[in-house]
N, CA, C and O of each residue as an XYZ file, in Angstrom:
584
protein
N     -32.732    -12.220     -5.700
C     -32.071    -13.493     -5.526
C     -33.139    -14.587     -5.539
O     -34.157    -14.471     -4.858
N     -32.854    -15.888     -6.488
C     -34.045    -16.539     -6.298
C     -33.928    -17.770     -5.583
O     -32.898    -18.442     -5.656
N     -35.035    -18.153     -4.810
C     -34.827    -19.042     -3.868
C     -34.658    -20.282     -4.236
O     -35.301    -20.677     -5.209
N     -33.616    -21.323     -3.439
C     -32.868    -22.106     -3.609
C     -33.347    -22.916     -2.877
O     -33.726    -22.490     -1.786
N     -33.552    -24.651     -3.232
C     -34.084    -25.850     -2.422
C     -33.070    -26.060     -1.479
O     -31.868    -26.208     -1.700
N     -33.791    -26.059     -0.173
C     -33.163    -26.529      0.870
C     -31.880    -27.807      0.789
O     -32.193    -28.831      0.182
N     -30.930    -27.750      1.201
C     -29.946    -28.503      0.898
C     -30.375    -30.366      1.752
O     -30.933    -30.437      2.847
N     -30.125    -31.115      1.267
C     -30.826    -32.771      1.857
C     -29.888    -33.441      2.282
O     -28.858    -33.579      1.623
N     -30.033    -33.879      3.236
C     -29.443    -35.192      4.075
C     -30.142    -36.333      4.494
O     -31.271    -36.406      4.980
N     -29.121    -37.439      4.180
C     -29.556    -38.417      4.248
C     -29.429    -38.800      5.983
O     -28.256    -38.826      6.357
N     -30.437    -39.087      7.050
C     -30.415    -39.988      7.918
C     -30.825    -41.031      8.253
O     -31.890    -41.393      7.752
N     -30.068    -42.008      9.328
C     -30.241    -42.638      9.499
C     -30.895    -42.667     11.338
O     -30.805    -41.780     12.186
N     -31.460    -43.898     11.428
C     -32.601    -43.647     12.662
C     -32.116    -45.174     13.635
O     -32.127    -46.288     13.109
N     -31.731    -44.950     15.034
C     -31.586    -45.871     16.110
C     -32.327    -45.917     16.770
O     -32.629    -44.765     17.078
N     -33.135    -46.884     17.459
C     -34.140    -47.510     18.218
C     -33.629    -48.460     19.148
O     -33.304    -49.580     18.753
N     -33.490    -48.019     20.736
C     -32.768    -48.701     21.527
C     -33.941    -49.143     22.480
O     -34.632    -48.255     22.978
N     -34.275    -50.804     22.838
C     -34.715    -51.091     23.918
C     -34.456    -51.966     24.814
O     -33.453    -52.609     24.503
N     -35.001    -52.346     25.986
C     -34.669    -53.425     27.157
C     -35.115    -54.910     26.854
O     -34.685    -55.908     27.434
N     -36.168    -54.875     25.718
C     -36.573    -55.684     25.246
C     -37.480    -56.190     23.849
O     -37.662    -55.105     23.298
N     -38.020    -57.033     23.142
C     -38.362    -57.257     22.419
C     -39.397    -58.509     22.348
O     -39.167    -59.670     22.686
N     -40.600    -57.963     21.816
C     -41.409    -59.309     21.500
C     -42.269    -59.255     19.568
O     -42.567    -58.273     18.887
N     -42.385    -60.483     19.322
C     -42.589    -60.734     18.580
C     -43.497    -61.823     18.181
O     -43.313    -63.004     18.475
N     -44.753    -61.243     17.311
C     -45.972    -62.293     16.805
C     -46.630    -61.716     15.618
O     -46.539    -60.554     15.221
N     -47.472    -62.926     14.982
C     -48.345    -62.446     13.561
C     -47.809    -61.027     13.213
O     -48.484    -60.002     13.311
N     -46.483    -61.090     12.785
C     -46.010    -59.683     11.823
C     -45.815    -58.836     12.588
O     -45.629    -57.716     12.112
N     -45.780    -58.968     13.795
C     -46.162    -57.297     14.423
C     -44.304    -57.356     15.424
O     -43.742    -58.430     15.632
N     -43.876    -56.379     15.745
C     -42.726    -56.758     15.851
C     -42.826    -55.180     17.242
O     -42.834    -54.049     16.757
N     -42.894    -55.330     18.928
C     -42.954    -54.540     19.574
C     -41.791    -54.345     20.360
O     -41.824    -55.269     21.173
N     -40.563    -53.512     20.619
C     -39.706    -52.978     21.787
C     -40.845    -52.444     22.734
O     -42.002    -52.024     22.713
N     -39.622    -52.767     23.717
C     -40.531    -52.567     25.175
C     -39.171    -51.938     26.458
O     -38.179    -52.508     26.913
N     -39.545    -51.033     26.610
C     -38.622    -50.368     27.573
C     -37.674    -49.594     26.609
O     -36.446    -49.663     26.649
N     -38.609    -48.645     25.498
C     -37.798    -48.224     24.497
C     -37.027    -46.572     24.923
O     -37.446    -45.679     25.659
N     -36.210    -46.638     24.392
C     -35.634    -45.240     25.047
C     -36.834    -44.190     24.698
O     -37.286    -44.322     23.561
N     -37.544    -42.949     25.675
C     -38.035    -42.373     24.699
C     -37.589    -41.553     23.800
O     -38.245    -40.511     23.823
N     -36.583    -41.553     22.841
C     -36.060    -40.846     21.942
C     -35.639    -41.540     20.903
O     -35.037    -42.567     21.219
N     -35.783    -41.269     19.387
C     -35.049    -41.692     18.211
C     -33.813    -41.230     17.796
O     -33.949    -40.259     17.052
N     -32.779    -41.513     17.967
C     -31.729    -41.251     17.573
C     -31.349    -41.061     15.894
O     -31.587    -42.047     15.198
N     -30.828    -39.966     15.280
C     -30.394    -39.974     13.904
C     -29.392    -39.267     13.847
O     -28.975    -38.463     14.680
N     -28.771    -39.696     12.353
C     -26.686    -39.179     12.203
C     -27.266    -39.645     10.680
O     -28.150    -40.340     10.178
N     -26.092    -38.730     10.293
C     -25.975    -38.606      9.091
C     -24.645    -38.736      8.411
O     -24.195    -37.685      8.866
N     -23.658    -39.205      7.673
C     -22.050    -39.131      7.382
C     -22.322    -38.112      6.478
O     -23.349    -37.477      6.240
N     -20.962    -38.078      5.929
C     -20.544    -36.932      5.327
C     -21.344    -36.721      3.862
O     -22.126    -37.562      3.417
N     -21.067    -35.653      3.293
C     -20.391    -34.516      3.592
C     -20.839    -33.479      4.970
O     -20.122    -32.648      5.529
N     -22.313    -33.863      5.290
C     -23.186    -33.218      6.587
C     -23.010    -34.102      8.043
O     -23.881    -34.966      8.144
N     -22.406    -34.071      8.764
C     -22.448    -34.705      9.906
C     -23.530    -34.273     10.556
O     -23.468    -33.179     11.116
N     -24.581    -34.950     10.602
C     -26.024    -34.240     11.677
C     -26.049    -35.676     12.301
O     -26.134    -36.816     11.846
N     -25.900    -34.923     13.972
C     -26.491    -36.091     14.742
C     -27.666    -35.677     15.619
O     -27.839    -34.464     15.497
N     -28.626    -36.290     16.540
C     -29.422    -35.375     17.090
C     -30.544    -37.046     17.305
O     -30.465    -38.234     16.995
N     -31.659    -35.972     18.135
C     -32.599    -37.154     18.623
C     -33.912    -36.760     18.771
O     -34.172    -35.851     19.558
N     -34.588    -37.183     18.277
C     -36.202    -36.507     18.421
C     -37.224    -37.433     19.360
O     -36.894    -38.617     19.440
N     -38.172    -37.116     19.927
C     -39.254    -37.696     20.409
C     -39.459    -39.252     19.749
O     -39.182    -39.524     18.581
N     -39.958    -40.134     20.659
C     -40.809    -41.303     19.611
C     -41.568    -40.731     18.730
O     -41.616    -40.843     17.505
N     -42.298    -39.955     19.647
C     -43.645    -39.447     18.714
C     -43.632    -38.830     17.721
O     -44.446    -38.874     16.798
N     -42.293    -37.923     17.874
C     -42.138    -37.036     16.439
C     -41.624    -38.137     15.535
O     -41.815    -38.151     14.319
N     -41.143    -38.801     16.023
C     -40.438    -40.080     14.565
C     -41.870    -40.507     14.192
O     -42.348    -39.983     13.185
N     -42.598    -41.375     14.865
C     -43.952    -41.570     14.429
C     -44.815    -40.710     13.900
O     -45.402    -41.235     12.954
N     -45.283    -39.167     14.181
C     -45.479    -37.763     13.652
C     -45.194    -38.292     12.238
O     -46.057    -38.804     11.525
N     -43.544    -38.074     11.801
C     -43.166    -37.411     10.416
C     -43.264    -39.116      9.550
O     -42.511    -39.251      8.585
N     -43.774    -39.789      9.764
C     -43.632    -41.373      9.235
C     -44.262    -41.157      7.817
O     -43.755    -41.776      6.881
N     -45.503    -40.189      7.543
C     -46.486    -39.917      6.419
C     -46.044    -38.866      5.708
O     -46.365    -38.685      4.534
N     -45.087    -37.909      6.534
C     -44.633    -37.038      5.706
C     -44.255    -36.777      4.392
O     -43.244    -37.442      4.167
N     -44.597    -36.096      3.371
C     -43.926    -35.924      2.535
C     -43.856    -36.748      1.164
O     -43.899    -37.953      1.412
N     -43.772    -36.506     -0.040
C     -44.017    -37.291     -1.176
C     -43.368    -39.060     -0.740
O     -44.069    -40.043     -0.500
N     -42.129    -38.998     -0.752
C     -41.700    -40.141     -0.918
C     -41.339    -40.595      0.688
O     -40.191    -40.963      0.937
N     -42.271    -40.557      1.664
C     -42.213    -40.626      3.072
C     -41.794    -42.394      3.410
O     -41.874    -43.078      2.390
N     -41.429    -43.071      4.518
C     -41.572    -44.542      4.677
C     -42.845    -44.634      4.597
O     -43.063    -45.845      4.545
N     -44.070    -43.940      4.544
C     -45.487    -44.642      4.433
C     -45.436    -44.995      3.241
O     -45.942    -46.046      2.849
N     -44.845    -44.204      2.522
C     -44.946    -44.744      0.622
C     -43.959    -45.675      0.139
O     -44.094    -46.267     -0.932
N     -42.961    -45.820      0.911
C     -42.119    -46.346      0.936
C     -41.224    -47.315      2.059
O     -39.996    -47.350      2.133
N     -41.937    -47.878      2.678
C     -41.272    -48.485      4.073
C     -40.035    -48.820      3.905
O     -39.568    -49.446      2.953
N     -39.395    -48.338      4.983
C     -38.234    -48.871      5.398
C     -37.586    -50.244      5.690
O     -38.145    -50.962      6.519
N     -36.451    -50.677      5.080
C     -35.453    -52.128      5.902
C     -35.535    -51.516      6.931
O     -35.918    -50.346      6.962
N     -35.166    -52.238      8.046
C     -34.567    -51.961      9.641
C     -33.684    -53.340      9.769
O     -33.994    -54.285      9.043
N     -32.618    -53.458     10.660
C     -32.112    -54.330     11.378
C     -32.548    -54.401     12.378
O     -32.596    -53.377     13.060
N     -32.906    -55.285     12.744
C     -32.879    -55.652     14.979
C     -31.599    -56.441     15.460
O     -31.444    -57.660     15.383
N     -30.591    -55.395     16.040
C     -29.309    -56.670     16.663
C     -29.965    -56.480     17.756
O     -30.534    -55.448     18.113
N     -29.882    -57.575     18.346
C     -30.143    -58.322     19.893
C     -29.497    -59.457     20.821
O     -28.409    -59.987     20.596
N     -30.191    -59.693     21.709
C     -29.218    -60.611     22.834
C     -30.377    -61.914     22.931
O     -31.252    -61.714     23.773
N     -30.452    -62.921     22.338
C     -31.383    -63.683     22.508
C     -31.353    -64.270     23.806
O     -30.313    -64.218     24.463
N     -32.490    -64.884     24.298
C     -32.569    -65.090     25.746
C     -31.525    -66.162     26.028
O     -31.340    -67.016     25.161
N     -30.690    -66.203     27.379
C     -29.759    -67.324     27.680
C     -28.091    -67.193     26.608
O     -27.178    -68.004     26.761
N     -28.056    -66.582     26.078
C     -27.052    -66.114     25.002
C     -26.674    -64.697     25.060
O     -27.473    -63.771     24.921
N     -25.137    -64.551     25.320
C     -24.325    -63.350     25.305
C     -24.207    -62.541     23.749
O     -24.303    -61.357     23.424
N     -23.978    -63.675     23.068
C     -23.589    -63.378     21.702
C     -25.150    -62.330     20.883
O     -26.273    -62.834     20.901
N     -24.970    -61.293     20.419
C     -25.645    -60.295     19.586
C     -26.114    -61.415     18.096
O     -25.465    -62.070     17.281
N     -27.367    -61.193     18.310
C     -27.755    -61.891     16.823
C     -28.336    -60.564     16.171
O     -28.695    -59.481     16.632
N     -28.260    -61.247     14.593
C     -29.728    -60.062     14.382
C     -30.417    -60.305     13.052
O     -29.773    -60.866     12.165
N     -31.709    -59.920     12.831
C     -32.381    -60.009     11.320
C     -32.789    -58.426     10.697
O     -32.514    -57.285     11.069
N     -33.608    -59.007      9.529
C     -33.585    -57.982      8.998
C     -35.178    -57.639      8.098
O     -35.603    -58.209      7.093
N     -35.706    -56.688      8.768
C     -37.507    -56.325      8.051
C     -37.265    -55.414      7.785
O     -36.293    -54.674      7.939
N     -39.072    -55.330      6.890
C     -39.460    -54.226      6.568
C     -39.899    -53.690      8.068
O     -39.892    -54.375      9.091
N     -40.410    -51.842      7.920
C     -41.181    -52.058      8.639
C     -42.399    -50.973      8.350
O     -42.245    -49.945      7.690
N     -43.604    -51.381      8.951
C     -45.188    -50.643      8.565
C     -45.543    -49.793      9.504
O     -44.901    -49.786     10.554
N     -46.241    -49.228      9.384
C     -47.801    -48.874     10.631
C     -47.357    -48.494     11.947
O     -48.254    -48.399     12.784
N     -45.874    -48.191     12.421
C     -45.195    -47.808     13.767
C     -46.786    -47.221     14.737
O     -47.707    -46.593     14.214
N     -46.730    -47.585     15.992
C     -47.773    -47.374     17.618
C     -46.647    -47.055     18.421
O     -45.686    -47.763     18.724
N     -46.991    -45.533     18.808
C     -46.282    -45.433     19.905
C     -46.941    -45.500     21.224
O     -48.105    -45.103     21.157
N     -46.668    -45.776     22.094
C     -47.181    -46.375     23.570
C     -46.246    -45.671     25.040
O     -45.175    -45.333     24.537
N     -46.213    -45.468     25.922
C     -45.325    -44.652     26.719
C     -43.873    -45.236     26.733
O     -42.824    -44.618     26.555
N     -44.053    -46.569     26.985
C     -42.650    -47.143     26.815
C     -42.503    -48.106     25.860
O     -41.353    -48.534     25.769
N     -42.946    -48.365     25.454
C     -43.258    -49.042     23.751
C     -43.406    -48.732     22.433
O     -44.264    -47.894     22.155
N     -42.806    -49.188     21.621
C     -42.755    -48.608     20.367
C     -43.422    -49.890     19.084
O     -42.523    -50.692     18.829
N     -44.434    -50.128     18.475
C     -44.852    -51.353     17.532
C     -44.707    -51.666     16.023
O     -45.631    -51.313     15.290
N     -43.860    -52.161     15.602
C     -44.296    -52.310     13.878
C     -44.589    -53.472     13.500
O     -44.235    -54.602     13.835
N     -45.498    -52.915     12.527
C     -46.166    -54.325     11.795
C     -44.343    -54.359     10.865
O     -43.541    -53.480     10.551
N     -44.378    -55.748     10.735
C     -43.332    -56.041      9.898
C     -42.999    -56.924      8.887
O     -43.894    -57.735      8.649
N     -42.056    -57.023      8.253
C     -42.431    -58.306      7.350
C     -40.354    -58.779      7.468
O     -39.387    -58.108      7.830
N     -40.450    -59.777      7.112
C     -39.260    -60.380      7.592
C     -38.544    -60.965      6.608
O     -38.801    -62.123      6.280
N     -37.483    -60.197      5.962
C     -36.583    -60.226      4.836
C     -35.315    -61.575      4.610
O     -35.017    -62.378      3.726
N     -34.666    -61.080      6.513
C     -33.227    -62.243      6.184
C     -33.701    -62.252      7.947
O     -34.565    -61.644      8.579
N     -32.503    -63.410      8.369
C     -32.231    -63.682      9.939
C     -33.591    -64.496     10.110
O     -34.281    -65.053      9.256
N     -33.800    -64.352     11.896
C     -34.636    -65.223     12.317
C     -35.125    -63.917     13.581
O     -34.420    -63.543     14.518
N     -36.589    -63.401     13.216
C     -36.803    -62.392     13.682
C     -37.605    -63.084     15.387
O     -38.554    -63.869     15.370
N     -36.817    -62.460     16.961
C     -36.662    -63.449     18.103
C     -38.338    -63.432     18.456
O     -39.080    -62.639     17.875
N     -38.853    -64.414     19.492
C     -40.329    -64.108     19.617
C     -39.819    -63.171     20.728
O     -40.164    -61.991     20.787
N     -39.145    -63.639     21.433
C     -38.533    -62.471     23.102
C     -37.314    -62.389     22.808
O     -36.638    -63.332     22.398
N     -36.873    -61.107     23.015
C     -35.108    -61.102     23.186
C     -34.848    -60.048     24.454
O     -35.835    -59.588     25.028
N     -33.662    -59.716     24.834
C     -33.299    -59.089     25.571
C     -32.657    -57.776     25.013
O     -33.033    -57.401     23.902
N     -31.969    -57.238     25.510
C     -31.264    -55.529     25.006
C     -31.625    -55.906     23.291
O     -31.285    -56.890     22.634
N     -32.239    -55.005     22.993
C     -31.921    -54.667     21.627
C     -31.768    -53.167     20.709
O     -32.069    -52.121     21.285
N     -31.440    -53.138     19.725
C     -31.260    -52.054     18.496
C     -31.885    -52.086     17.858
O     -32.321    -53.204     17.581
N     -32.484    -50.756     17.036
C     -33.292    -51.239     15.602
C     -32.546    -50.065     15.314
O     -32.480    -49.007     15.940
N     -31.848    -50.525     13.979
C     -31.391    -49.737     13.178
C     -32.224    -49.408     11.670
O     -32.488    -50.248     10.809
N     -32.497    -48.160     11.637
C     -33.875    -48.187     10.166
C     -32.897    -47.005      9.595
O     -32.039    -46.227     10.013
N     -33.676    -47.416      8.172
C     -32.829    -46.811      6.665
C     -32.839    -45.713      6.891
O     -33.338    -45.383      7.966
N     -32.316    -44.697      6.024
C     -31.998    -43.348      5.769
C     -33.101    -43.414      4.970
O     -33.538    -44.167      4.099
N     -33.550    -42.004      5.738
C     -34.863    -41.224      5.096
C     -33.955    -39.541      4.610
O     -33.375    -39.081      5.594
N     -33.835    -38.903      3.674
C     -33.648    -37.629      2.979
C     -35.141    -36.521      4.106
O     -36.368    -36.585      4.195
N     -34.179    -35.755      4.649
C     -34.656    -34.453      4.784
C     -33.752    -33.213      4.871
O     -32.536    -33.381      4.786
N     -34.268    -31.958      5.038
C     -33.712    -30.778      4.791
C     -32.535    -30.889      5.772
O     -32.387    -31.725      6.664
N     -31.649    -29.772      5.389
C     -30.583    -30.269      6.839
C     -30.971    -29.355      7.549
O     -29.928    -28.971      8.079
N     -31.729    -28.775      7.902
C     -31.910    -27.909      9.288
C     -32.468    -29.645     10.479
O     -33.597    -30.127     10.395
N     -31.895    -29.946     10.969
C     -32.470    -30.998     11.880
C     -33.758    -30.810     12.804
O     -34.178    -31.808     13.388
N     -34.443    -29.519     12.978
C     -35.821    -29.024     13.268
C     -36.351    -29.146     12.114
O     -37.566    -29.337     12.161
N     -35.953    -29.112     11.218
C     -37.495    -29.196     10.093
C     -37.609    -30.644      9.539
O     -36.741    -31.439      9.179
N     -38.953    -30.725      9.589
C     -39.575    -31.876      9.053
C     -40.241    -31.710      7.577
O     -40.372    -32.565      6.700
N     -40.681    -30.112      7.583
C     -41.402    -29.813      6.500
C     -40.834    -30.503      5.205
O     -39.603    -30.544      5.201
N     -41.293    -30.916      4.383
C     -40.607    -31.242      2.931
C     -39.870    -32.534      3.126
O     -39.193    -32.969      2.195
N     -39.929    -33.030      3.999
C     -39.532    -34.515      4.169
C     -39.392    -35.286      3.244
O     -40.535    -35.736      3.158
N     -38.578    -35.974      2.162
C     -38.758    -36.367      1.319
C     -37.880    -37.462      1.163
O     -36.784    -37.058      1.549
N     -37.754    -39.097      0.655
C     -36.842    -40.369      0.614
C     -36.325    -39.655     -0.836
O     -37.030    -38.999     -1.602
N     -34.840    -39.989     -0.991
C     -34.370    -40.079     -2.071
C     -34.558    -41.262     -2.920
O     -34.758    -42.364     -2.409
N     -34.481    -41.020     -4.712
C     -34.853    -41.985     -5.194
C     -33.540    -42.674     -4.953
O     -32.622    -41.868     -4.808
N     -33.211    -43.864     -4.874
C     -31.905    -45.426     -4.593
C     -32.940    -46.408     -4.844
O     -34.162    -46.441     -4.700
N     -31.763    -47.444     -5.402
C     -32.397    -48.525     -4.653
C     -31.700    -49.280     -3.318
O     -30.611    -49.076     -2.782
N     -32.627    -50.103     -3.045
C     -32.172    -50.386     -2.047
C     -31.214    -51.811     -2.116
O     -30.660    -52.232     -1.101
């Protein structure tokens, strides 16, 4: 029987923190959950959550990894003094993980990226890997555009 490429799913990656600051490109949550959240829709429903570190870990992974390819992200947030959820929209680079902090260099596409905000999300693109949700090996972005 000859062996067959691992079957691919596309996920997507949540970044939840207490807060947010922002300067010269660099774009840091602060009081970040320590875990990355990822889900996938159909036809594979994979949901699941890995380490910061392993999200930061697998960032270089693989031919067409976000190092070769950086990711959009959204940031919805609560700007200071305001109930109402705003949000913009970067690239993002070079992720630092820190115990309760998470850093990207960034570059800033649409919106108005906050210097401080309060509760926020970062929602980042779907990266293609195997569907076993333990493996990282073979990590690979599908070709799209974006």
């Amino acid at each position: 029987m000859a062996a067959t490429e691992p079957q691919m799913v596309e996920e997507m990656f949540v970044q939840v923190a207490r807060s947010s600051k922002s300067s010269d490109g660099v774009l840091t949550l602060t009081g970040v959950s320590p875990s990355t959240l990822y889900f996938s829709d159909r036809p594979e429903r994979v949901v699941g959550h890995m380490t910061n570190e392993q999200f930061v870990d697998g960032w270089s992974l693989g031919d067409n990894s976000f190092a070769s390819d950086p990711p959009n992200a959204v940031l919805s947030y609560i700007d200071s003094g305001d109930d109402r959820p705003e949000d913009c929209v970067v690239v993002l680079r070079d992720p630092k993980v820190d115990s309760d902090s998470i850093r990207y260099s960034i570059e800033q596409l649409e919106g108005s990226v906050p210097q401080f905000s309060g509760a926020c999300t970062l929602f980042i693109d779907p990266l293609g890997r195997p569907l076993s949700p333990v493996s990282v090996a073979g990590m690979r972005r599908r070709d799209r555009r974006r």
